[in-house]
KEKE-3310 file (N, C-alpha, C; in steps of 0.2 Angstrom, whole numbers, plus 5000, padded with zeros to 4 digits):
npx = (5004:5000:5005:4990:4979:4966:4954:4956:4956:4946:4944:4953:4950:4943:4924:4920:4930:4941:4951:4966:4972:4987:4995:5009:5021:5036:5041:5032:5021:5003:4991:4975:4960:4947:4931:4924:4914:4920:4913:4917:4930:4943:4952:4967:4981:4998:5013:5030:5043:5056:5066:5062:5059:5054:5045:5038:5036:5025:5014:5011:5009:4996:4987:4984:4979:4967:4960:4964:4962:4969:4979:4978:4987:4994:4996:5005:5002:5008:4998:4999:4995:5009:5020:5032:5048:5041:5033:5038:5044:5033:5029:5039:5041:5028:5031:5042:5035:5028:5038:5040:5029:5015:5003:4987:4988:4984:4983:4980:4976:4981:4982:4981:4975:4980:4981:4968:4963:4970:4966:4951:4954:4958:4948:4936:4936:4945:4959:4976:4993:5001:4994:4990:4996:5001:4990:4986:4992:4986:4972:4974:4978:4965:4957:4962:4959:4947:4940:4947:4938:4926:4927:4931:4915:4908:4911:4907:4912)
npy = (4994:5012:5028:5039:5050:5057:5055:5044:5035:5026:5019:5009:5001:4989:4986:4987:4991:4998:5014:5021:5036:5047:5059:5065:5070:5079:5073:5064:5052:5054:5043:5038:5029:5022:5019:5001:5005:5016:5031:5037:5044:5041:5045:5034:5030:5036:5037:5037:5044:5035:5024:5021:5009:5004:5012:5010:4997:4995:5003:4995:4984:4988:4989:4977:4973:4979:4978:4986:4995:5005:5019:5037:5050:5065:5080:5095:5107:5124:5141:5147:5137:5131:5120:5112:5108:5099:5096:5087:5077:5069:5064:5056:5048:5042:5036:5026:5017:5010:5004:4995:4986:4983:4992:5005:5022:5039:5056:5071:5086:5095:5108:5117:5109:5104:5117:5120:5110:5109:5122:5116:5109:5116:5125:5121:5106:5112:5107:5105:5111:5102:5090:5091:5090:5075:5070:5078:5076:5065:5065:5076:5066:5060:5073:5073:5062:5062:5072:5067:5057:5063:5069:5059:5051:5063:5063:5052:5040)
npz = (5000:5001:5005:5005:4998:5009:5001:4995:5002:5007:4998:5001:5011:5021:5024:5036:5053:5061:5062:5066:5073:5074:5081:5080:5090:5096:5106:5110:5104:5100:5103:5094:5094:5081:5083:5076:5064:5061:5065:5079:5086:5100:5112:5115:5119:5124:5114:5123:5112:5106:5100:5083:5079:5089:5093:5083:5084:5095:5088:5077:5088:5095:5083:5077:5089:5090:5078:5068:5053:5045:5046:5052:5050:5059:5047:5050:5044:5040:5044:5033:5025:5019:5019:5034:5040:5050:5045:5035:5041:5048:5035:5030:5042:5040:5031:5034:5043:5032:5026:5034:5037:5025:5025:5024:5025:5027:5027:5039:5039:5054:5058:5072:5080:5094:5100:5099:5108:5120:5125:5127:5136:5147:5149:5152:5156:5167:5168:5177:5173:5172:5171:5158:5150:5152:5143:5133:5120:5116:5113:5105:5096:5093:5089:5078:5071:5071:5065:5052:5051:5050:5037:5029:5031:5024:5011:5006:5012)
capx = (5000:5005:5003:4987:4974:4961:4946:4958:4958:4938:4945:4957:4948:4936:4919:4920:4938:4944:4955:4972:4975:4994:4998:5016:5025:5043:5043:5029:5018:4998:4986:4967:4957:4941:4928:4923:4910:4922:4910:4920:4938:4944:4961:4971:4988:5003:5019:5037:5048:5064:5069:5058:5057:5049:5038:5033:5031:5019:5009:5009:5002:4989:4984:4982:4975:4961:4961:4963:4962:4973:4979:4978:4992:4991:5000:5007:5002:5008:4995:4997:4995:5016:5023:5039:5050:5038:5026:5044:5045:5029:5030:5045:5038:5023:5036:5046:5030:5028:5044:5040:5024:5008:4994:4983:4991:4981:4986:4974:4978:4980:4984:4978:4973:4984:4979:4961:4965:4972:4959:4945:4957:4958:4941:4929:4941:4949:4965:4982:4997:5006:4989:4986:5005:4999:4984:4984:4994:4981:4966:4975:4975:4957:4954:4964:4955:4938:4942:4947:4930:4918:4930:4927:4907:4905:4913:4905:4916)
capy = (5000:5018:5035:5041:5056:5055:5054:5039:5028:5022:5011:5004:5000:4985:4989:4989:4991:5005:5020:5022:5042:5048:5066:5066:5076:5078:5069:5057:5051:5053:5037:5036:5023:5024:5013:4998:5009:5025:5035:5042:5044:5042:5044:5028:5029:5040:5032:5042:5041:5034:5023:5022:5003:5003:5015:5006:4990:4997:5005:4987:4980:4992:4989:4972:4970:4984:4976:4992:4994:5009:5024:5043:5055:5074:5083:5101:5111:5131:5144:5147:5132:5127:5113:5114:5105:5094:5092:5082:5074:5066:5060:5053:5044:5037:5030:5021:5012:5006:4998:4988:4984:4985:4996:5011:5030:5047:5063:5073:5092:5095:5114:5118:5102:5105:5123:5118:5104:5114:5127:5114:5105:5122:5130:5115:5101:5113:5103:5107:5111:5094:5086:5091:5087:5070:5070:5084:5073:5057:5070:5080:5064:5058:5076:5073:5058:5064:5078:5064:5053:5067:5072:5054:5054:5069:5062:5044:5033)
capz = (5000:5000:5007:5000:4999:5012:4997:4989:5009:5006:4994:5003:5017:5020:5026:5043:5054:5066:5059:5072:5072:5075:5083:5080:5092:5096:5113:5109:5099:5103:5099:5096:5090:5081:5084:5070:5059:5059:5068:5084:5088:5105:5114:5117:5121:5121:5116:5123:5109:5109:5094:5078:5078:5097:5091:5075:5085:5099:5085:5075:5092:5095:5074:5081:5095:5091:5071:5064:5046:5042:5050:5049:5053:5056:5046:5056:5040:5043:5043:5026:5019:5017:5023:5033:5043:5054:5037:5030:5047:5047:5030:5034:5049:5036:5024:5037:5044:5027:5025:5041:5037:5021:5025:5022:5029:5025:5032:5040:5040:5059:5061:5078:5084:5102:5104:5102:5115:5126:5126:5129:5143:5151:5149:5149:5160:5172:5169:5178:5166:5172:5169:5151:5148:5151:5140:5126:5112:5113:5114:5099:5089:5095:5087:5072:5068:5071:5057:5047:5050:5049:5030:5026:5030:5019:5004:5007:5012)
cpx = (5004:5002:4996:4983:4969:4956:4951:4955:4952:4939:4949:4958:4943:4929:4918:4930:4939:4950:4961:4972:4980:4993:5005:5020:5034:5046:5041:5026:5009:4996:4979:4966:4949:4937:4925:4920:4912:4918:4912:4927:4938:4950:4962:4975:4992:5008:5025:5039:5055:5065:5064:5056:5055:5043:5034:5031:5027:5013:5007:5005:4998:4984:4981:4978:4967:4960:4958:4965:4967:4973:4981:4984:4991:4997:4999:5008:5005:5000:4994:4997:5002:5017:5029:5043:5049:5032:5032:5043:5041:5027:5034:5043:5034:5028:5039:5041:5031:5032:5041:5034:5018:5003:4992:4985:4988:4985:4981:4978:4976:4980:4977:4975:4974:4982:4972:4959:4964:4967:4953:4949:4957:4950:4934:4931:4942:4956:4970:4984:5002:4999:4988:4993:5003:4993:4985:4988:4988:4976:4969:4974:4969:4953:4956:4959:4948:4939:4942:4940:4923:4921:4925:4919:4906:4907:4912:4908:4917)
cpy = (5006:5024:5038:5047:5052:5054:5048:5032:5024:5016:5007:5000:4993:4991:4992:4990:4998:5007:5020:5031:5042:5056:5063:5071:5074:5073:5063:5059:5049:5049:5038:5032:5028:5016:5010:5000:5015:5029:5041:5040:5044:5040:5036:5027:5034:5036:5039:5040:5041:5032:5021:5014:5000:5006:5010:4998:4992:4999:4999:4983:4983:4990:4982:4970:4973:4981:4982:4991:4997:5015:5032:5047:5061:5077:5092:5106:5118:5133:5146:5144:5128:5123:5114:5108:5098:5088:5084:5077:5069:5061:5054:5047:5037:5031:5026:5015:5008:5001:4992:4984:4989:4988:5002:5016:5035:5049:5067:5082:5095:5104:5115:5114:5103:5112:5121:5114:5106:5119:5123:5112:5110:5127:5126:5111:5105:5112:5107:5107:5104:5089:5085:5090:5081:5064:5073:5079:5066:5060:5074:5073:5061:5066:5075:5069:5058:5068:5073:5060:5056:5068:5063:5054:5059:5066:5055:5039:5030)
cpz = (5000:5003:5005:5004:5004:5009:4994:4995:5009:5003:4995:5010:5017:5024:5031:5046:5056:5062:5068:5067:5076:5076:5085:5082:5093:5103:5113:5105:5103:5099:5099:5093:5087:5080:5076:5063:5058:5062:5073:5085:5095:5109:5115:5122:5120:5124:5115:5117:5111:5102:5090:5079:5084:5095:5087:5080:5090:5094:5082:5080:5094:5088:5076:5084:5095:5083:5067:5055:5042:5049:5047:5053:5053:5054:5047:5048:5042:5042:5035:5021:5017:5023:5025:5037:5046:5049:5037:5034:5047:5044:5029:5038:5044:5033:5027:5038:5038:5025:5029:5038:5031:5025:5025:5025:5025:5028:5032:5042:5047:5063:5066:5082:5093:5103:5103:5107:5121:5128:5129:5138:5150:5152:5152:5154:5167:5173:5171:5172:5165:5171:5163:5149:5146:5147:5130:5121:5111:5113:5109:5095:5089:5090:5080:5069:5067:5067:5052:5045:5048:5039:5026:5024:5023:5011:5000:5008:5021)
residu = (UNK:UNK:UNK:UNK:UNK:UNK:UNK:UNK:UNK:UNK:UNK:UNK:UNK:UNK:UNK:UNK:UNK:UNK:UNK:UNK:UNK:UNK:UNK:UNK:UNK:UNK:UNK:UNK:UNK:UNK:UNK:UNK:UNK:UNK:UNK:UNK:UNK:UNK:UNK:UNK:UNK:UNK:UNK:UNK:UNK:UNK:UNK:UNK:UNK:UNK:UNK:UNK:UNK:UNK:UNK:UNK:UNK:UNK:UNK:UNK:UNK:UNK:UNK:UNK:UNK:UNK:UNK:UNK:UNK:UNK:UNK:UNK:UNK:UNK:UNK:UNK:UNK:UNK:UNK:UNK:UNK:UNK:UNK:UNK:UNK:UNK:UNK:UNK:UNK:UNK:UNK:UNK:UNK:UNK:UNK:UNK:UNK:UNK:UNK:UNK:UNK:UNK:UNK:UNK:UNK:UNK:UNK:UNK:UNK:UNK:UNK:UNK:UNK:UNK:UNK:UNK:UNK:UNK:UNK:UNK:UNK:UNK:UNK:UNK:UNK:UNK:UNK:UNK:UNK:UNK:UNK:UNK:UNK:UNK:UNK:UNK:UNK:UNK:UNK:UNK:UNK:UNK:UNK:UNK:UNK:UNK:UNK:UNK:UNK:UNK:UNK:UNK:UNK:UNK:UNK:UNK:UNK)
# end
């Protein structure tokens, strides 16, 4: 399989089968799942990073154990639309998985994912600043991928 556009991943999805979203930060990496008919996103996991091939295998047994179909990454577009540094990074990240491992990768245009997070965790939750530390990347990609599932919806898939 290959990196595709989010209106390309319908087809390369079975029916049914949970979506994994990725908030790719520089310390960890945030997980959500979504449940088997794509409908809701909801935190999972957040994996520290250390080495690429511990990552990759924690994500492989979450895809596993949850029999996810595919997975959406956010990519940390600027405000103006270019892509810079983190965009590469990301992509990067994608293309590695792939070596290790066949299956379906979107990218889901994430700009502002973590400051809307954090806004909610603070306005809404109440949450300390060492609280939302330990939350706000699986709660960013829980939002990522609920962006991604409602984009799907809309475009039938």
């Amino acid at each position: 399989m290959a990196v595709v556009d989010l209106s390309e991943l319908p087809a390369l999805l079975p029916r049914y089968g949970a979506l994994i979203g990725l908030d790719l930060g520089e310390k960890t990496i945030g997980v959500a799942i979504s449940d088997a008919t794509r409908t809701v996103a909801s935190p999972l996991e957040l994996i520290r990073k250390t080495k690429f091939t511990e990552e990759a295998n924690r994500l492989f047994a979450l895809i596993q154990d949850r029999d996810a179909a595919g997975i959406v990454i956010g990519l940390p577009v600027n405000m103006d639309g270019t892509e810079g540094p983190r965009c590469q990074s990301n992509r990067a990240f994608a293309r590695n998985l792939l070596r290790l491992r066949d299956l379906p990768i979107a990218f889901w245009d994430e700009r502002m994912s973590t400051m809307a997070v954090n806004r909610f965790l603070i306005d809404e939750a109440d949450m300390t600043r060492a609280r939302r530390a330990d939350v706000v990347d699986k709660m960013a990609a829980a939002w990522i991928l609920q962006g991604a599932l409602e984009r799907l919806r809309a475009i039938g898939g």
